[in-house]
PAMAR-403187 format. One record per residue (C-alpha): residue in one letter; residue number from 1; x, z, y. Coordinates in steps of 0.001 Angstrom, whole numbers, plus 500000, padded with zeros to 6 digits. Each point is the difference from the previous one (the first is absolute). Layout:
residues N
<r 'A',NUM,<X,Z,Y>>
...
end
This chain:
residues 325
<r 'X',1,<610561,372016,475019>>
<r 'X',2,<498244,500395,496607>>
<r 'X',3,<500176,496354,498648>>
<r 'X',4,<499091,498501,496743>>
<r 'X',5,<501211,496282,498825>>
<r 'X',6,<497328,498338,497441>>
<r 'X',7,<499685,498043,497295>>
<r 'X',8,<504162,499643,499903>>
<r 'X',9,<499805,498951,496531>>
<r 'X',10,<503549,499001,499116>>
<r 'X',11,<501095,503287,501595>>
<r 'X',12,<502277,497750,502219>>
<r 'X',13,<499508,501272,503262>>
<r 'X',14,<501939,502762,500143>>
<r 'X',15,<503257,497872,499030>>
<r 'X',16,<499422,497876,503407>>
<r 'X',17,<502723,500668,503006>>
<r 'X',18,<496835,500894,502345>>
<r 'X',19,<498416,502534,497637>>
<r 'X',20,<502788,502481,501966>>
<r 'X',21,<497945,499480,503104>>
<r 'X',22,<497935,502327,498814>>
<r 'X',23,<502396,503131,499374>>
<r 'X',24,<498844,502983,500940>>
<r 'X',25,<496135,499237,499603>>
<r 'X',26,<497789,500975,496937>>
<r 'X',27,<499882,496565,498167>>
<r 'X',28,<497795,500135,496523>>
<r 'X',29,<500523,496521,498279>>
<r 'X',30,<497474,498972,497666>>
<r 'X',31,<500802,497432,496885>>
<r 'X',32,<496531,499796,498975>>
<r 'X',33,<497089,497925,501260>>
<r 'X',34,<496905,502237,500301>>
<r 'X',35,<496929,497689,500680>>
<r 'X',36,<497862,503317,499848>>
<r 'X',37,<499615,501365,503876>>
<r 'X',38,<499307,503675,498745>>
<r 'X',39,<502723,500017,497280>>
<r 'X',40,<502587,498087,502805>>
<r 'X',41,<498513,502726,502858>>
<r 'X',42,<500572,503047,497657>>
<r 'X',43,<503970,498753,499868>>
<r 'X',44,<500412,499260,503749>>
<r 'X',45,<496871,502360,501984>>
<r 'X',46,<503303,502028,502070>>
<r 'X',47,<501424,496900,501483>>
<r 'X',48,<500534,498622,503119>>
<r 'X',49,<501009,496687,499338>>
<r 'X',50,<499453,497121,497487>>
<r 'X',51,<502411,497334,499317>>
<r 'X',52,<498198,497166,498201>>
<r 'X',53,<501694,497147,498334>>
<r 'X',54,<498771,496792,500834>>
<r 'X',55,<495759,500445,498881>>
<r 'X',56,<500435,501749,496779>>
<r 'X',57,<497786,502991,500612>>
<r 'X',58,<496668,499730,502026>>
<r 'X',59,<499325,502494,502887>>
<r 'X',60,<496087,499953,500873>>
<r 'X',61,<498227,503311,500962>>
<r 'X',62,<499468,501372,496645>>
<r 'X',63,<503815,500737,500032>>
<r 'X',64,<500288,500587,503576>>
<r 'X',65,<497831,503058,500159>>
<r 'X',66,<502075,501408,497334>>
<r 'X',67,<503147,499968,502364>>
<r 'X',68,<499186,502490,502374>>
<r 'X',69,<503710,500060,501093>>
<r 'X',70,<500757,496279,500454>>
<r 'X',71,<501028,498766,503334>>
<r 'X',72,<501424,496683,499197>>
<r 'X',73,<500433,497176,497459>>
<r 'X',74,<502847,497978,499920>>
<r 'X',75,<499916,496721,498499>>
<r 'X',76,<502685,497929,498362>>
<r 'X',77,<499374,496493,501236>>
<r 'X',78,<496819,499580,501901>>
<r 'X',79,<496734,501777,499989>>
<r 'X',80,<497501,498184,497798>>
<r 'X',81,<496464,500521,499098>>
<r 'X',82,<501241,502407,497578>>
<r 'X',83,<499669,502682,502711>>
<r 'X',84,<496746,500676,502067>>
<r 'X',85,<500873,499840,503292>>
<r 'X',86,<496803,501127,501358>>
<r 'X',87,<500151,503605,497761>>
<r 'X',88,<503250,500461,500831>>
<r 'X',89,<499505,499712,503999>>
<r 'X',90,<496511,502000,499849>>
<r 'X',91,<502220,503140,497995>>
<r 'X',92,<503133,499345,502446>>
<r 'X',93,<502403,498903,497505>>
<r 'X',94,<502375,497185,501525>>
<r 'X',95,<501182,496923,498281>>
<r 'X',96,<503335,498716,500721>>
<r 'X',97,<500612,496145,498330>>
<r 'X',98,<503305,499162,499099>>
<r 'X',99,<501824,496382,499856>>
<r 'X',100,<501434,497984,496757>>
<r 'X',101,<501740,496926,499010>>
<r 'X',102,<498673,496930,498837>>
<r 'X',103,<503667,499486,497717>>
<r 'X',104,<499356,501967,496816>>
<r 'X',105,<496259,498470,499627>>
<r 'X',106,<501402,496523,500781>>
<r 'X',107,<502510,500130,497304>>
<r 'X',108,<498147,501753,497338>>
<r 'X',109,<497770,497327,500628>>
<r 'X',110,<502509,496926,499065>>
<r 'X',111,<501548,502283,497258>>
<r 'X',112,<496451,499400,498532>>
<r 'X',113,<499622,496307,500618>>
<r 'X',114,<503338,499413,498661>>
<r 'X',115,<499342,502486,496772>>
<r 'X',116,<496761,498169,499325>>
<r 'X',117,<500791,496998,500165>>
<r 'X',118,<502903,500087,497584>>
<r 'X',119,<498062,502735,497829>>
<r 'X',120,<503037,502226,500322>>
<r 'X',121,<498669,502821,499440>>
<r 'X',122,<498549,498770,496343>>
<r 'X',123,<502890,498165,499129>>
<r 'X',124,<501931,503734,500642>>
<r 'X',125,<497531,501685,497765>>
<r 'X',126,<500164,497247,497560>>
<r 'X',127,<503661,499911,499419>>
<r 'X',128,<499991,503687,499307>>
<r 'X',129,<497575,499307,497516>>
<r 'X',130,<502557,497415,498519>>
<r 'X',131,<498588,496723,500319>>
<r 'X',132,<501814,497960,502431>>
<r 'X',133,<498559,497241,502666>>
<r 'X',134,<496323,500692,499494>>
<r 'X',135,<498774,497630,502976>>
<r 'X',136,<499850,497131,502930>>
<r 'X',137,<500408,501620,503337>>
<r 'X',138,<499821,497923,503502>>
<r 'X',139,<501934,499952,502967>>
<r 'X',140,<498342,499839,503364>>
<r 'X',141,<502205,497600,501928>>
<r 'X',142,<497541,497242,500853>>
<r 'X',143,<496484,501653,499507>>
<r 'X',144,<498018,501529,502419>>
<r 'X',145,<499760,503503,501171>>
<r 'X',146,<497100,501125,501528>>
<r 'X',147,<499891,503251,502250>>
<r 'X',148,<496777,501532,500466>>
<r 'X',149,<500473,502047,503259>>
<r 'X',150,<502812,498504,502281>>
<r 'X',151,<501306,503479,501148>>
<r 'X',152,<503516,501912,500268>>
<r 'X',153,<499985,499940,495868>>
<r 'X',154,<498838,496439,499893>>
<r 'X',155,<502149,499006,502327>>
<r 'X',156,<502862,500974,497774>>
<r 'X',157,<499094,499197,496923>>
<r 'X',158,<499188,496487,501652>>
<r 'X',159,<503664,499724,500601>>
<r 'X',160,<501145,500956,496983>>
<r 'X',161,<498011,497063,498338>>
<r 'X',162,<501244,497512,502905>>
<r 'X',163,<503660,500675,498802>>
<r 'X',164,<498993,499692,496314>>
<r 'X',165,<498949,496532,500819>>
<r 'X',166,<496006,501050,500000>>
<r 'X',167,<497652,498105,501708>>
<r 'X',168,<497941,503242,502233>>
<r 'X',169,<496898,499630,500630>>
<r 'X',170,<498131,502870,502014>>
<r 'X',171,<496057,500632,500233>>
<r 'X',172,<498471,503353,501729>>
<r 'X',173,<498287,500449,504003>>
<r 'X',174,<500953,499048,503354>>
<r 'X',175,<503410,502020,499905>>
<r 'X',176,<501309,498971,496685>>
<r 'X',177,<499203,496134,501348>>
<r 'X',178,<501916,501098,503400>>
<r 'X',179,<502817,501702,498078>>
<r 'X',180,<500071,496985,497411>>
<r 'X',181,<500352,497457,502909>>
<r 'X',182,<503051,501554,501796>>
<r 'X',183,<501671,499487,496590>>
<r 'X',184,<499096,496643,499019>>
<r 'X',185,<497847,501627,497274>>
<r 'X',186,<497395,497448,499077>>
<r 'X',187,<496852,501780,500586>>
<r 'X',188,<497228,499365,497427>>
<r 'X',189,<496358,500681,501792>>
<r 'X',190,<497537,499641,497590>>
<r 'X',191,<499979,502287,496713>>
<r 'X',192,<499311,498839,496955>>
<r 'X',193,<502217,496590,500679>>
<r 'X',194,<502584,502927,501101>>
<r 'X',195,<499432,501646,496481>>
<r 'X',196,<500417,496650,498389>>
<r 'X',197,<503011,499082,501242>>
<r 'X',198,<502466,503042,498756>>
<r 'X',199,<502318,499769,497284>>
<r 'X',200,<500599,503701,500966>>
<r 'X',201,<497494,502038,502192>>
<r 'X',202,<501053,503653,501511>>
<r 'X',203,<497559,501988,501582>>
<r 'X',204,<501400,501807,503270>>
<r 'X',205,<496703,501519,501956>>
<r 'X',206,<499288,503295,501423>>
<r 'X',207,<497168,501637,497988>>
<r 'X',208,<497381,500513,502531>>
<r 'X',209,<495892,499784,499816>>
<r 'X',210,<500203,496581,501411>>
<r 'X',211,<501965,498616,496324>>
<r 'X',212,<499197,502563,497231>>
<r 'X',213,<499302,498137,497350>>
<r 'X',214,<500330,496459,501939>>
<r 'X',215,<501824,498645,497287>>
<r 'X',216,<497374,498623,497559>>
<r 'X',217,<499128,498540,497044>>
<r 'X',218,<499716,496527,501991>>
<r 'X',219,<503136,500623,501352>>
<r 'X',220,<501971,500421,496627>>
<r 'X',221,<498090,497243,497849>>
<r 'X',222,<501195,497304,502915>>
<r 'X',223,<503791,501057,498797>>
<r 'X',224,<502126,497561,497308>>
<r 'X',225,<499864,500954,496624>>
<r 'X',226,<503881,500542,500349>>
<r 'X',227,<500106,502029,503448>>
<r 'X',228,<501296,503572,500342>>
<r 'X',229,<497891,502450,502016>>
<r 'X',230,<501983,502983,501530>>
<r 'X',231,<498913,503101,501345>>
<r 'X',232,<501945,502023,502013>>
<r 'X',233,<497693,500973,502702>>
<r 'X',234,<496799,502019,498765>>
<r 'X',235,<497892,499558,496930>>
<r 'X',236,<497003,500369,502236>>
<r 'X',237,<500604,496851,501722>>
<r 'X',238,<498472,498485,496654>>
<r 'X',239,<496381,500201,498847>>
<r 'X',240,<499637,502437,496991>>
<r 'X',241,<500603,498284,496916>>
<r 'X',242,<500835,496472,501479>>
<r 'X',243,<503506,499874,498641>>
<r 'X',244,<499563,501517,496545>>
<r 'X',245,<497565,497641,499664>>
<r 'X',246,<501819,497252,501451>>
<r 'X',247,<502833,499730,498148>>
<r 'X',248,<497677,500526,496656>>
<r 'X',249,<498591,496817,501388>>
<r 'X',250,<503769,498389,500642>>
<r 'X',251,<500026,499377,503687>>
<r 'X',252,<502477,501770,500743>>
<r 'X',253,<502488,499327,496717>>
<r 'X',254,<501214,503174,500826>>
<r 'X',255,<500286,503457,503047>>
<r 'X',256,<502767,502031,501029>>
<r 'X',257,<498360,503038,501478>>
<r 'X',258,<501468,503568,501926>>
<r 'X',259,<496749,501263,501016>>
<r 'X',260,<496872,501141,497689>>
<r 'X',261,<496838,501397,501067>>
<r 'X',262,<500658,503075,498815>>
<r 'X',263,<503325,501823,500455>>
<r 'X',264,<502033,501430,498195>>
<r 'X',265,<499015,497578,497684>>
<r 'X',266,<500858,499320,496240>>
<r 'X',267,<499506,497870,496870>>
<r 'X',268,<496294,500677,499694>>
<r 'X',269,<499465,497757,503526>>
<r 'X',270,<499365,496213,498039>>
<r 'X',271,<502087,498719,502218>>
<r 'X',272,<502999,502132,499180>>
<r 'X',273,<499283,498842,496633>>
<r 'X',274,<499701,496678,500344>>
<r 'X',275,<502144,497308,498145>>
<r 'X',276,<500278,497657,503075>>
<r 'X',277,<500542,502904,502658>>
<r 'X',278,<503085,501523,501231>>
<r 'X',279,<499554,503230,501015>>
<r 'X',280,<501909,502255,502075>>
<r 'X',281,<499350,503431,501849>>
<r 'X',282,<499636,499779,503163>>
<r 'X',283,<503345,500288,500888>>
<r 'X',284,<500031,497214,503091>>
<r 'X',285,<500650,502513,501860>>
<r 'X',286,<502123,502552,497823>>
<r 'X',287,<503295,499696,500841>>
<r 'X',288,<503137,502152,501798>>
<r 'X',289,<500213,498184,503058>>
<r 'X',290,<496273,499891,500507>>
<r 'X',291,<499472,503537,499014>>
<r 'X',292,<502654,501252,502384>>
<r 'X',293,<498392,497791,503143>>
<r 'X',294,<496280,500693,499045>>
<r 'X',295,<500965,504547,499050>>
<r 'X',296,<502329,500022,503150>>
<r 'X',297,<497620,498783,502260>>
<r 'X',298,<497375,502449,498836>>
<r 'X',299,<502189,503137,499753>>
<r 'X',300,<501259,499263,503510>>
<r 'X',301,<495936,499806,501384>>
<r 'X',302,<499773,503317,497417>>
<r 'X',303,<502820,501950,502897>>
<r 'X',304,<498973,498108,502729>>
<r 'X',305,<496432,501586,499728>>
<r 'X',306,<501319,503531,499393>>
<r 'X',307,<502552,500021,502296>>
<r 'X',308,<496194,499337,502632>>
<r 'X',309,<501175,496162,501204>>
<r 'X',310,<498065,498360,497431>>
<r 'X',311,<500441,495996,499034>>
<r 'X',312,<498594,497447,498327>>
<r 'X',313,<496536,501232,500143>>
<r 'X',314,<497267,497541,499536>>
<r 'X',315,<496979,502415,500385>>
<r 'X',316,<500908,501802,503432>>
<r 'X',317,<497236,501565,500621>>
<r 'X',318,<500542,502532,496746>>
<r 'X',319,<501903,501545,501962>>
<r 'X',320,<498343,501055,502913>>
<r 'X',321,<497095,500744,497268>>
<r 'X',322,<503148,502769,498372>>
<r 'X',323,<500859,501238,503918>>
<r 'X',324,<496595,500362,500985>>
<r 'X',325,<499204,502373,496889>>
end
């Protein structure tokens, strides 16, 4: 198969163990993000199949009929909004989802909690500089930890506050209270005392219509003057401009953020910029053992659909749209 693999910008994925799954197909790699669809079309119009990692590129119909050729996407992880499912089926291309892990996420996630709250990474920066013990961190054991979203992430980043002597407090729908009450998780119902209560909130909710943007202003001005707000999840999940302006206000004292609105992003984002912010890049997710599980598991739906026993497809009826052409 003709195959292309977008937006690989670190130029990593051709050092992974799977990446020989594909010998002996025509494999174009790109390391750039193209946002345009005509400029990203006139680079990949001849192939047959798109590899996408995670929801860095949109595909809509103004980039689908430019792909004359293209029979399937492949997706690293699973299939998001990013991709219009509808288009796709109507022009017979398939969509096969793939599966992740919830580890990397999770522990980027306490790497950040632990790194803000002891202002590592400015303490780093500031010894370099030469001036030595610029400021008071805090240590979590005994303050509260609030998880927004009582998922597979929560869920582990739950326990790794429980065995650093955190108090976890969870707050989301009718699963995360489920999930929260096998564990002994004390389940906080109503928001803004939820908000209130966290010495430390993390955000851990799929981005979907139902909570784009359902973290407000409200929300954030209920928080302590002292808390930490971490993102890990999506930036969409909070209402534009809420937490730039939030922490110019001082509730939260401070954010520790892996997802911006716009991606790839850099210093000219405020928040990026920020004093009180701790930024990384969206690397939750970036990581050997993640990359391996999330690129193996798409290559191997890449040969199962040429070799005619296709898997993993979450828009079947593509391809009886393809056969019946």
């Amino acid at each position: 198969m003709r195959i292309a693999i977008l937006d690989d910008y670190q130029d990593c994925v051709r050092s992974l163990d799977c990446f020989a799954q594909l010998d002996g197909h025509d494999v174009l790699v790109l390391n750039e993000s193209i946002a345009d669809p005509a400029a990203l079309a006139a680079r990949i119009a001849d192939r047959e199949a798109l590899v996408l990692i995670r929801e860095r590129t949109r595909v809509g119909a103004e980039l689908l009929d430019r792909l004359p050729a293209l029979r399937l996407i492949s997706q690293t992880g699973r299939a998001g909004g990013h991709i219009d499912e509808a288009e796709c089926t109507a022009r017979g291309v398939a969509i096969a989802a793939g599966t992740g892990s919830p580890l990397a996420p999770a522990e980027l996630t306490w790497a950040l909690v632990l790194a803000a709250s002891r202002g590592l990474v400015a303490e780093a920066q500031a010894l370099r500089a030469g001036r030595w013990q610029s400021r008071l961190g805090r240590t979590v054991r005994g303050r509260t930890l609030g998880i927004l979203g009582y998922g597979n992430i929560g869920r582990l980043v739950a326990g790794y506050g429980t065995a650093f002597g955190m108090r976890v407090l969870a707050h989301g729908g009718a699963g995360s209270r489920e999930r929260a009450g096998a564990d002994g998780i004390a389940f906080e119902s109503e928001r803004g005392a939820f908000f209130a209560a966290c010495d430390v909130l993390s955000v851990h909710l799929r981005l979907a219509p139902s909570t784009r943007g359902m973290i407000d202003a409200a929300d954030l001005a209920a928080m302590r003057p002292d808390a930490l707000f971490v993102n890990t999840s999506r930036a969409e999940l909070v209402a534009p401009g809420a937490l730039l302006a939030a922490l110019d206000a001082g509730r939260p004292a401070m954010a520790a953020l892996d997802v911006f609105e716009r991606e790839p992003a850099d210093e000219s984002d405020p928040l990026i910029a920020h004093p009180r912010v701790l930024a990384t890049p969206h690397i939750g997710y970036v990581e050997r053992d993640s990359y391996e599980l999330y690129f193996g598991t798409a290559f191997q739906h890449l040969l199962a659909f040429a070799g005619g026993k296709p898997t993993g497809i979450v828009n079947p009826a593509a391809l009886a749209v393809r056969s019946g052409r």
